[in-house]
C-alpha positions, 0 to 999 in steps of 0.5 A: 500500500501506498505512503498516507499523506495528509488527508485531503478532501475530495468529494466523490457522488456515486449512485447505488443501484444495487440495493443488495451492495447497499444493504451489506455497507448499511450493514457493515456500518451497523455492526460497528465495523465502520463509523460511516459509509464513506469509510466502508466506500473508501476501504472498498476502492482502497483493495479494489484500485489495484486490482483494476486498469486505468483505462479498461476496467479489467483486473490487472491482476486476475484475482484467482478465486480457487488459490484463495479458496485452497488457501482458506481451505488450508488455513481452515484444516490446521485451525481445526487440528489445532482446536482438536490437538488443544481440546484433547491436552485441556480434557487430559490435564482436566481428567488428570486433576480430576482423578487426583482430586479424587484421591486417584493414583495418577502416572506419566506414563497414563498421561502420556498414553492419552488415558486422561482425555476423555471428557467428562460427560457434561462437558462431552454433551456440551461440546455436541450441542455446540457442534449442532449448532454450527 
């Protein structure tokens, strides 16, 4: 991106003709992402400029939907790995502070041998409801 410079006013008035593209910057507004429509306008043209030729319109850069699909998809696989990777240390750190709680006998070797991840079963059916509901 481009150095910033002091900020100077230009006025710009489009019209808007697709109700659905002005629903979704309403939108965007409302959720607090942005104080106001020019903002939400202004990030728009900021992505998409350099994307876009001088004279014709077309992308001067095609922007290759499937490699940011694979990406997405990629970046998706190892957020799931990590949240089943971090859901089984937590249940067997839990498990395991629950049997010596208990009074239990406890061992590395258990530990190490995954004898302590089951989750117990409110929390089992938490995470199943949990799971529905996506």
């Amino acid at each position: 991106m481009s150095k910033k410079i002091e900020a100077k006013t230009v006025k710009i008035f489009a019209r808007l003709y697709d109700e659905d593209l002005l629903r979704q910057i309403e939108m965007l507004v409302a959720d607090g992402q942005f104080e106001n429509k020019t903002q939400v306008v202004s990030r728009c043209i900021e992505y998409a400029l350099p994307y876009l030729s001088d004279t014709k319109g077309k992308a001067k850069k095609e922007y290759d939907v499937e490699h940011a699909l694979r990406q997405q998809n990629a970046m998706l696989r190892e957020l799931i790995v990590n949240a089943v990777m971090t859901l089984n240390l937590v249940s067997s750190l839990y498990g395991e502070r629950l049997k010596t709680l208990d009074g239990a006998k406890t061992s590395a070797e258990d530990f190490a041998q995954g004898e302590y991840e089951r989750l117990p079963d409110y929390y089992q059916e938490r995470l199943n409801e949990l799971m529905k509901s996506l």
